[in-house]
N, C-alpha and C positions, 0 to 999 in steps of 0.2 A: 448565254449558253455555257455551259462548265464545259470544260476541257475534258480530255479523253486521255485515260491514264495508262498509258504506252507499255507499262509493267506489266499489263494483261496482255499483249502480243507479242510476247518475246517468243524467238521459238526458241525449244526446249529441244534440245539433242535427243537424239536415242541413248545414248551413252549415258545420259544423267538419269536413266529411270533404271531402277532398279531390278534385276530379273536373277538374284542369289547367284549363288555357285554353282559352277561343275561338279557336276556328281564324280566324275572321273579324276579331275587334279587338282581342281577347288580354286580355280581362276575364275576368273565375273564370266556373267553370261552378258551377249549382246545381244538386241534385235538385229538380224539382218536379210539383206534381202537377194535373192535370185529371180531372175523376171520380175514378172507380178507376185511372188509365191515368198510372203514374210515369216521368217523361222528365228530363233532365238538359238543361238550356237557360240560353243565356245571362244574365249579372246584370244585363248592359246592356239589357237587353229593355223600351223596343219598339225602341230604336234600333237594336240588332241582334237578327234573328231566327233565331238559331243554336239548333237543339235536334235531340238525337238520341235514339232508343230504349233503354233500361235491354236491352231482351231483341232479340235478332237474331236476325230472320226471315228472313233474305236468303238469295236463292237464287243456290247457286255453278252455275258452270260446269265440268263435270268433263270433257265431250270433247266439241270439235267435229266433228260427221259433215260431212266437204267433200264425198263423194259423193252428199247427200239435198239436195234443197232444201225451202222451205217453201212450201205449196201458194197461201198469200196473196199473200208480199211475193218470193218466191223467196231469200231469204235463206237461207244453209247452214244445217241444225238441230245441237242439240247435246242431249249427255244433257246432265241438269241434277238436284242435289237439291235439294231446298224442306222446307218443311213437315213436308209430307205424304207423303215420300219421291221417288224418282226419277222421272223423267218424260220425254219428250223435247219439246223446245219449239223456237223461233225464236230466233236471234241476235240481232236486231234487238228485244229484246224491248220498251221499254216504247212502242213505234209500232207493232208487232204483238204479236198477243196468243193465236197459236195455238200449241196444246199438242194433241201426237196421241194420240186415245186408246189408253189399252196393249189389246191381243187376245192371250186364251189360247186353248189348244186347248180349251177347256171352249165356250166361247163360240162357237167356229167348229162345234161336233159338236150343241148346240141343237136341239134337235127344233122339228117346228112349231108357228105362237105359238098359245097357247092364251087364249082369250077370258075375262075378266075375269067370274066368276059373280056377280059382283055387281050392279054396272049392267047386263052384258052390250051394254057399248060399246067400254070398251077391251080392250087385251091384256097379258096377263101379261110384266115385261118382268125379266131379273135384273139386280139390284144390288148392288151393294158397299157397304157402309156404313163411316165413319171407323175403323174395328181391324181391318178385313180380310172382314170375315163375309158371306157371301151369300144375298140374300133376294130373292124374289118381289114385284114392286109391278104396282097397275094405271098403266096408262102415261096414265089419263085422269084423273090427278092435278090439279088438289088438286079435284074435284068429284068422284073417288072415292077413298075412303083405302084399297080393299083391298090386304091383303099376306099373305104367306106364309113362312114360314121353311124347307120345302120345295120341292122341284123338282114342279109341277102336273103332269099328266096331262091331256091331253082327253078324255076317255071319263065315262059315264053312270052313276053311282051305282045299280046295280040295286033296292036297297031303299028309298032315296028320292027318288031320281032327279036327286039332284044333279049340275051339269055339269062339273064337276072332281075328280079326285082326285089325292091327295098321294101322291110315293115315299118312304119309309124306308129306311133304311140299303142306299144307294147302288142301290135298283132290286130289290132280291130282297125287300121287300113293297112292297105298296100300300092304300091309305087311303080312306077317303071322306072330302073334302074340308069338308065340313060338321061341326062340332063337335060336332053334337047326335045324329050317327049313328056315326060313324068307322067304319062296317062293315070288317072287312079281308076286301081282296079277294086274288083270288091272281091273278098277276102271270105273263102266260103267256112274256113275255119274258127274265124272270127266267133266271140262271143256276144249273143245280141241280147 
């Protein structure tokens, strides 16, 4: 068996890798670290407070819309990507801070809101969660946490008379909305 050449496990300081100048006094940059949260900042620190982010979040500007303005500051809006993908927001952005929300056809065709069987205070409202997916929540959050992974119904559970039911696969069934029944119901709007 050959030997294992020790030269490959050295560890290598932070300090020995190179991250240029301070833009501000032209002292080396170091990695360093706060919590979990690793940032590259100046050697001259406190005297200079030069530090910037390892990972970039920063959100470009991809097209100015000169025919929109913004409903705040009147500022022209612009598509923009971030994060969390595209968005359209304000020009002017870190003095305004409006971003419009996107409307699909899904959203505009909405039937009417259906009441929370929970509490029975709020209303069923739908949401998008961070991957794209869409779910039912009560809108009288956080005092109530119901939710749905379903599109609800307003109609009367005939067998246990619960006040919602769930659609399946896209409206041709339906569900009783209670876990402890799930009666299927037939769906008279359904397409056959």
């Amino acid at each position: 068996m050959s030997k294992i050449d020790a030269s490959l496990f050295e560890k290598r300081s932070a300090t020995a890798i190179s991250y240029g100048d301070c833009p501000k006094c032209n002292a080396s940059l170091h990695l360093k670290f706060k919590g979990k949260t690793a940032f590259v900042g100046c050697s001259n620190y406190p005297a200079c407070d030069y530090a910037e982010n390892l990972h970039q979040d920063e959100i470009k500007t991809l097209k100015v819309m000169d025919d929109s303005k913004c409903p705040l500051c009147s500022s022209p809006l612009a598509v923009k990507n971030g994060r969390f993908g595209m968005f359209i927001g304000c020009t002017s952005f870190p003095s305004c801070h409006f971003i419009q929300q996107q409307r699909t056809s899904s959203d505009t065709d909405e039937q009417d809101t259906v009441l929370c069987p929970k509490c029975n205070v709020g209303e069923l409202k739908k949401r998008q969660n961070k991957y794209g997916k869409y779910f039912y929540a009560c809108d009288n959050y956080p005092k109530c946490k119901f939710l749905t992974n379903h599109k609800p119904i307003q109609k009367t559970c005939e067998a246990c008379g619960y006040t919602m039911l769930i659609e399946l696969d896209e409206g041709n069934q339906l569900i009783c909305g209670n876990k402890k029944c799930a009666m299927p119901i037939e769906n008279p709007d359904a397409d056959v």
